[in-house]
N, C-alpha and C positions, 0 to 999 in steps of 0.2 A: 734728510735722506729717508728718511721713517715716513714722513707725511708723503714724498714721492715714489714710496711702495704702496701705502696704503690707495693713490690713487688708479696704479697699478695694474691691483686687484680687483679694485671695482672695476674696472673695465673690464675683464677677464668675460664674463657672458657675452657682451658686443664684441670685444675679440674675436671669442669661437664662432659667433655667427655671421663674422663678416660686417658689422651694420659699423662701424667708424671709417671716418676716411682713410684715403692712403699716405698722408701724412704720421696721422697719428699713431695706425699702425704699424710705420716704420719708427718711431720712435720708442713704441712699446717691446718692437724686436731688438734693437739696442742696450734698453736696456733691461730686456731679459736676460742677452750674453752675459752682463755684467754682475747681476746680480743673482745668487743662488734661492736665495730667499723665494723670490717671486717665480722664479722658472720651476721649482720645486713647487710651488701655490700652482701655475698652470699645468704642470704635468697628473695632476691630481683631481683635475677639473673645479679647483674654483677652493675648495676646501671643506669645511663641515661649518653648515650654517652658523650653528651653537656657540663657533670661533670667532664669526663674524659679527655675532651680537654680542657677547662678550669683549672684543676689543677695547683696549683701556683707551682710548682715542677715534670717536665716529668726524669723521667726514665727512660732509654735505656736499653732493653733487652739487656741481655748476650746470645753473641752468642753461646751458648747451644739449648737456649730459643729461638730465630731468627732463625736456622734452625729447630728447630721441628715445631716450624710454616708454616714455606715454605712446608714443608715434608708436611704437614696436608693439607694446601691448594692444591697442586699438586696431593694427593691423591684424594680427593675433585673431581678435575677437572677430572683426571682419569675415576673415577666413573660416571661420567658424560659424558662422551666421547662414554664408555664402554656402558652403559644405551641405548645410541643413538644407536650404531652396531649394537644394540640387537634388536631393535626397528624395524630399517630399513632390516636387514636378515630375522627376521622372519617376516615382512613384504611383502617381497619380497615372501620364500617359501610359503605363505598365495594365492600369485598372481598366482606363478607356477602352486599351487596343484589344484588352482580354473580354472586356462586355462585348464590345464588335465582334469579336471572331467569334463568339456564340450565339447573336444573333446569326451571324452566316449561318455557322453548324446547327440551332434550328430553321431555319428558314431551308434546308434537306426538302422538309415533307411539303412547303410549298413549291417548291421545284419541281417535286414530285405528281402533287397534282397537279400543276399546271401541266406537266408532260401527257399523263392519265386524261385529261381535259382533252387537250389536242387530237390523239388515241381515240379517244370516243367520238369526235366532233369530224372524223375521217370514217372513222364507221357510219357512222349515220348517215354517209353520202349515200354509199350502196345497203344501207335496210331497209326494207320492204314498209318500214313506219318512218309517219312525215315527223322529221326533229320539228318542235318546237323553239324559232329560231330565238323568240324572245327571252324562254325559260333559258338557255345555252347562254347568252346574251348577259343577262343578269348575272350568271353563274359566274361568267367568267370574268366579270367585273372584279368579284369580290377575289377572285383567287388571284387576280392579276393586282390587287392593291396588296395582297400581304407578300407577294413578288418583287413588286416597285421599294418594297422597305429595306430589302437587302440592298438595297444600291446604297444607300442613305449609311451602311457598317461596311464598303471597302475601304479596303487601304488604299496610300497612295499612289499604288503600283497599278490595283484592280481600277480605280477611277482612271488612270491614266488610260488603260488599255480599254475604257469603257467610253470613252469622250466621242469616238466616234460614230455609235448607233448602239444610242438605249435599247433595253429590253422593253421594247413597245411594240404593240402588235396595232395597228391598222385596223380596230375589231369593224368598224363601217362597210371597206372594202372585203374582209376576213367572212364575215358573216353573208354578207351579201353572195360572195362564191359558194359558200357553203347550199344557199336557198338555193342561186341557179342552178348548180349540179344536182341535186336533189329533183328538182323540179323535173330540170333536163332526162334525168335520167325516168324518173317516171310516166315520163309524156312521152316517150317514145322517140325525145329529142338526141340522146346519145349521140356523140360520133369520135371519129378517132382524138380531134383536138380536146375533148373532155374526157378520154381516158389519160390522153396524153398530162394533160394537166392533174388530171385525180393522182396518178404513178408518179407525180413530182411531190404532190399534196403528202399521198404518202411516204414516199422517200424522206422528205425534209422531218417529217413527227416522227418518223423511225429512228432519223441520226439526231435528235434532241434529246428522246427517251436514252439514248447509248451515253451520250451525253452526262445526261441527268445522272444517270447511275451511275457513271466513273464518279460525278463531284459526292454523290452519295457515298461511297468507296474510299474515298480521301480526305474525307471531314468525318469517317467515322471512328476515330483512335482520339476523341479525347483531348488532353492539354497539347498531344503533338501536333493535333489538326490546325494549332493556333499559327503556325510556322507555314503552311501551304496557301495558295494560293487558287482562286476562284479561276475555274478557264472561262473567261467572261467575252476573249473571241467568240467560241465556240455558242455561246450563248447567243450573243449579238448575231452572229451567223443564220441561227433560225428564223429570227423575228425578220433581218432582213429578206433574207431570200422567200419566208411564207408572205410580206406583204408586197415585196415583188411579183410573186405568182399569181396573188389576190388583184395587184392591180392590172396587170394583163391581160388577166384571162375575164375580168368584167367589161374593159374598156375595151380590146380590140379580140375578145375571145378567143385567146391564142395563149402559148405559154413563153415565156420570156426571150428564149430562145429563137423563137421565131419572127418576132419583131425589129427590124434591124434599124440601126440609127443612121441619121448622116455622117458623114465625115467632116469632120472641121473645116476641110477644103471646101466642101458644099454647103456649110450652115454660112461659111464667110460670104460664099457669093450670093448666098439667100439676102444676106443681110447688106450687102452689098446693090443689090438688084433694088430693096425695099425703099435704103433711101435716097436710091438714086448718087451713088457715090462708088463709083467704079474700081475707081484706083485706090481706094482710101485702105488708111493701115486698119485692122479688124486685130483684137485681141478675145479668146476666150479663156474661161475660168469655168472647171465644171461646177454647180451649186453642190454645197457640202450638203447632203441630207442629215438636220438637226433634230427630224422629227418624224414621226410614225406618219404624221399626212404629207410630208414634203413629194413631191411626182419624180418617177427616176427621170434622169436624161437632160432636165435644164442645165441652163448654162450659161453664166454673166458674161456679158460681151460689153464692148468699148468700141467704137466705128468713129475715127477721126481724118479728119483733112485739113487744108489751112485756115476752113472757113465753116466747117460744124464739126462738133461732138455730141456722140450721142451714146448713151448707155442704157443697161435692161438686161429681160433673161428670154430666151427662147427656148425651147423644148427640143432634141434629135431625133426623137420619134415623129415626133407628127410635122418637122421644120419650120412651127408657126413662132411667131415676135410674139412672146406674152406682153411684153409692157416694153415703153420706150423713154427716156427722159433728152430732152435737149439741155446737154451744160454747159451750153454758150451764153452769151450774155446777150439777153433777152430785152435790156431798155431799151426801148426805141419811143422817140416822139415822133409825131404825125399825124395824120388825116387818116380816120379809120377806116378799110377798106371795106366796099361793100360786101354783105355777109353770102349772096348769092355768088360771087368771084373768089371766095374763101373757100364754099361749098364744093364748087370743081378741084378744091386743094385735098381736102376731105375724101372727096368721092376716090380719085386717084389712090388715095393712099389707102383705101380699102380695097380696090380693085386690085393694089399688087398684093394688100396680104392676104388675100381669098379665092383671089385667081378668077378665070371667067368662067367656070364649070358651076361654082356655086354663087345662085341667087340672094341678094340682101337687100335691103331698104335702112335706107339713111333719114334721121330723124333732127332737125336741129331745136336743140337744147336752149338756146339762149346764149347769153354771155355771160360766164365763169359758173357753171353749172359743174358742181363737183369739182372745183376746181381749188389745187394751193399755188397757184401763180402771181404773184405780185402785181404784173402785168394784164389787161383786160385780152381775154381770149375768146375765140367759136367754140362751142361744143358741140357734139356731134354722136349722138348714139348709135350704133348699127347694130341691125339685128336683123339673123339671118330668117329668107322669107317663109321655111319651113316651122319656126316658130315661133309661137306667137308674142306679139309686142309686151304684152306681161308676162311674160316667161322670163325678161329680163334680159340686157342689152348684152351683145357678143363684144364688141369695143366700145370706150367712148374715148373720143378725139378731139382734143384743143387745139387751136391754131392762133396764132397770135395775130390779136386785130388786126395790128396797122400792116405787118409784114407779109402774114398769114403764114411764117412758117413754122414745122410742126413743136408742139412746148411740152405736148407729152401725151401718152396713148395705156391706154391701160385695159386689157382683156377681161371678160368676166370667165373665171376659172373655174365656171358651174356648168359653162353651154356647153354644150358636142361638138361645136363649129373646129375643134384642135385637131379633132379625128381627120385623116385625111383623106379627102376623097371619100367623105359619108355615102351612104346608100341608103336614100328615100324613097318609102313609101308611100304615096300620097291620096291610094283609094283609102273608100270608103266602103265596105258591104254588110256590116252588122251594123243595123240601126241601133238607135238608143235604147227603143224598149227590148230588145232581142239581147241588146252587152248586156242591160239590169237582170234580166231572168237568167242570164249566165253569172254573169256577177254575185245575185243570193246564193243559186246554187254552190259557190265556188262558195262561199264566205260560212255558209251553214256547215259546209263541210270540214273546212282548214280551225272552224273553231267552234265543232259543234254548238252551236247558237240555232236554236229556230225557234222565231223565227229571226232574220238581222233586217235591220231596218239601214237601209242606203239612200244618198240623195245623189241625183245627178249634177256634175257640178262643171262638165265641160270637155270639150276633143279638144285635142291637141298632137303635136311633134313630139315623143321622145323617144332620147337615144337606150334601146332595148337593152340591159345587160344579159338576157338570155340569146340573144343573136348577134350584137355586137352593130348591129344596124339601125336607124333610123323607121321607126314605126311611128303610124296613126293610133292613138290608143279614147276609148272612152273612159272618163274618168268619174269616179262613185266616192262620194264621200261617208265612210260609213260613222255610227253613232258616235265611235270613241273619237273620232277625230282624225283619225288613218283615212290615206287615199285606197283605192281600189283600181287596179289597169284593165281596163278589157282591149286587146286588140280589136280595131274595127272592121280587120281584112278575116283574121281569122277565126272571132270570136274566144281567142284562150288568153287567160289569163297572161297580165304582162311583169315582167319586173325592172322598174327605172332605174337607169346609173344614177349614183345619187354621189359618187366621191368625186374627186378634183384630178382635174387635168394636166 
C-alpha cells in the first residue's frame, strides 16, 4: 500500500498538469477517494521538497514515467528558446521600421526642395533671364536622387499605394517644355495654348508645394510621426500629370485636355481595317504606365479569327499599330516566294497604316534582317519621304517567305510619323552660309562664347517641338558635340522633339 502511495505522489506534478493519460488519471482519482494520505499530499500541491528527499523509501520511475518527463522538460526549454526568437525578430523589425520612418521624416527637406525646384523652374518661364536649361538639369538630378531614396523606407501600405506611378519626373520631356516656353515666350511666339499650358504648369507645382507642406506638418511630431503615413497618391499625382503636360504640349503643343483619343469602338475598326479582318473578335488592354518614359494612351490589343492571331500596342491619340506580332503558327514548308510578289504584301500594309495623304519609300532589307523568327522572312524598312533615310526607319516589316504573310511589324518610336496628319514644310529660303552666321550669333549669345566654332553637318525633316510641326531645319555641329537647329524657311533657331511617341 505504501509503495502505491508513494507512486502516487510522484505523479502529482503530471497530474496537475494534465500530461498522463486518461487511463491513469482515472486511476489516480480512485484512488485519491480512498486514500486520505495522498488526497491530503494533493490538496497541498505536492508537499515540501525536504519531505520528498527525506522519505525512508525512494522510488525509481519507470521508464514510461522518465521519458514523459524529459519530454516535458525539453518542451519547457523549447518554449523558451522560441519566447526569445520571438523577442529578439520582432525586436529587431521594431528597429528596421523605426530607421525607415526617419529616413521618411528626413527626407521632409528633400521634398521640400524638390517642391522649391519646381517653384523656380515655373518661374523662370516668365523671367526676362534665359534659365540655363543644363545648370537646372543637373540640379535636379541630384535633388531627384535623394527623392528616389524615400521610396526604398515605405511601408507596406505606402509601397502598395506607390506601385502604380513612381515619383519619376520625365526630366527629357520636363525640361524640354521648360526651353520651348521660355523660347516661345521671348520670341514673340506666345499664344493662348502656351499660356493655357504655363496656368496648368503652374497650377500642378502650386498643389505639390500644398502638398509638401501638409507631409511636412505630419512627420513633424517626432516618435508619433512613426505611426502616419506618406500621402504618396498625392505625390504620384504631380509627377503624373506634370509629365503628361510635358508630353503634350512638345508633341502636339497643346495641353492634355485638348487632345482627344479614340474610342475603343474606333481603335477596333482601325485595327480591324489594318489587317484586313472585318469581323474578327478585337480585345483591348490599356498599357499600365510603369515608367516616367512610357507614352499616355497605348493600348495591348489581340485581333483573332479562325485563321490569325495577332497581338501589339497602338497608341488613341494618334490611332497608329506601334508593333504587331502574328501568334499563329508560322512553319510552313515550300517554294519561297518571289521577294518582288512579297513586296506588293509589304507595300499594302504600309499603305493602310499611313494612309494616302502621307508619302514614304519602301526599302528591302534582305532576309531575316532584325529579325527573331525561326522561319526565313522579307524585310522591309519604311521611311517616310520627308525624312531622310538615316534618320532611321518609321517600320520595318517581315513577311514570311513562302506564305508572305505578315510575322511581325515593329515602329521606330523616335520618328514623327505617329503624329497625325503632320504638317510639312518643305521650302528652303536661308541658305547655309546665312543659318551659320545666325547660328554663331545664336550660340555666342545662349553661352556667351566668342568666338563658337560650328561645323555644318546637314538639312534635314524635323518634327518642331516649338510648333508642334514638321520643319526643314539646317543643322550645326558645334565644338562640344551639341547639334545646333537653324530653321531654313525662317532663319530662327529650332528645337527637335527628342522624346517617344
Amino acid at each position: 500500500m505504501k509503495h502505491d502511495c508513494d507512486v502516487i505522489q510522484e505523479l502529482q506534478p503530471l497530474y496537475e498538469d494534465g500530461g498522463l493519460k486518461p487511463s491513469v488519471m482515472k486511476k489516480i482519482d480512485e484512488h485519491l477517494k480512498t486514500c486520505q494520505s495522498c488526497r491530503e499530499y494533493y490538496e497541498i500541491g505536492g508537499g515540501d521538497l525536504h519531505d520528498y528527499f527525506a522519505s525512508q523509501e525512494e522510488i525509481a520511475p519507470t521508464a514510461e514515467l522518465d521519458q514523459k518527463m524529459k519530454l516535458r522538460f525539453k518542451l519547457r526549454r523549447m518554449k523558451v528558446i522560441a519566447a526569445l526568437l520571438v523577442i529578439v525578430i520582432v525586436s529587431s523589425l521594431v528597429q528596421d521600421y523605426a530607421h525607415s520612418r526617419e529616413r521618411i521624416i528626413d527626407g521632409r527637406n528633400d521634398l521640400y526642395r524638390s517642391a522649391e525646384f519646381f517653384e523656380q523652374m515655373t518661374h523662370n518661364v516668365v523671367s526676362d533671364d534665359k534659365p540655363q536649361i543644363n545648370f537646372w538639369s543637373d540640379e535636379y538630378f541630384g535633388i531627384n536622387q535623394d527623392v528616389q531614396k524615400m521610396e526604398e523606407n515605405y511601408n507596406w501600405i505606402e509601397q502598395k499605394r506607390n506601385m502604380d506611378n513612381w515619383h519619376v519626373l520625365n526630366s527629357d520631356t520636363y525640361f524640354q517644355m521648360i526651353e520651348v516656353m521660355v523660347y516661345r515666350r521671348q520670341n514673340n511666339m506666345w499664344n493662348d495654348q502656351d499660356e493655357k499650358a504655363y496656368k496648368e504648369m503652374e497650377q500642378h507645382t502650386g498643389q505639390f508645394k500644398k502638398v509638401v507642406k501638409e507631409i511636412d506638418r505630419v512627420f513633424y511630431h517626432g516618435y508619433s510621426s512613426y505611426f502616419e503615413l506618406l500621402n504618396v497618391k498625392e505625390l504620384n499625382m504631380f509627377y503624373k500629370k506634370m509629365n503628361e503636360l510635358s508630353y503634350f504640349y512638345i508633341t502636339y503643343h497643346k495641353t492634355p485636355d485638348m487632345v482627344k483619343p479614340l474610342s475603343q469602338k474606333e481603335m477596333k475598326k482601325r485595327l480591324q481595317s489594318f489587317f484586313q479582318m472585318k469581323n474578327a473578335d478585337v480585345s483591348l488592354e490599356k498599357a499600365r504606365i510603369s515608367s516616367s518614359s512610357d507614352v499616355p494612351g497605348n493600348y495591348r490589343y489581340t485581333i483573332e479569327n479562325k485563321d490569325h492571331t495577332y497581338s501589339g500596342e497602338m497608341n488613341a491619340y494618334s490611332g497608329y499599330i506601334l508593333d504587331a506580332r502574328n501568334e499563329g503558327d508560322l512553319t510552313e514548308s515550300g517554294k519561297l516566294k518571289k521577294e518582288k510578289e512579297v513586296r506588293q504584301i509589304a507595300e499594302e500594309y504600309a499603305r493602310r497604316l499611313f494612309g494616302d495623304k502621307i508619302k514614304y519609300g519602301m526599302v528591302y532589307e534582305g532576309m531575316n534582317y532584325n529579325s527573331s523568327s525561326t522561319e526565313d522572312v522579307y524585310s522591309y524598312s519604311v521611311a517616310l519621304s520627308f525624312l531622310p533615310y538615316d534618320a532611321g526607319h518609321a517600320v520595318v516589316i517581315h513577311l514570311n517567305a513562302v506564305t508572305g504573310e505578315l510575322t511581325d511589324m515593329t515602329a521606330n518610336m523616335l520618328n514623327g510619323y505617329i503624329k497625325a496628319g503632320p504638317e510639312i514644310n518643305a521650302g528652303i529660303k536661308i541658305n547655309k552660309a546665312d543659318a551659320e552666321k545666325q547660328a554663331l550669333a545664336l550660340v555666342e549669345e545662349e553661352r556667351r562664347q566668342d568666338p563658337a566654332k560650328l561645323e555644318f553637318y546637314k538639312t534635314e525633316t524635323i518634327l518642331s517641338s516649338l510648333t508642334g510641326k514638321y520643319v526643314r531645319v539646317h543643322i550645326f555641329e558645334i565644338e562640344d558635340g551639341e547639334n545646333f537647329f537653324i530653321n531654313a524657311e525662317t532663319g530662327e533657331k529650332e528645337i527637335p522633339y527628342t522624346g517617344a511617341f
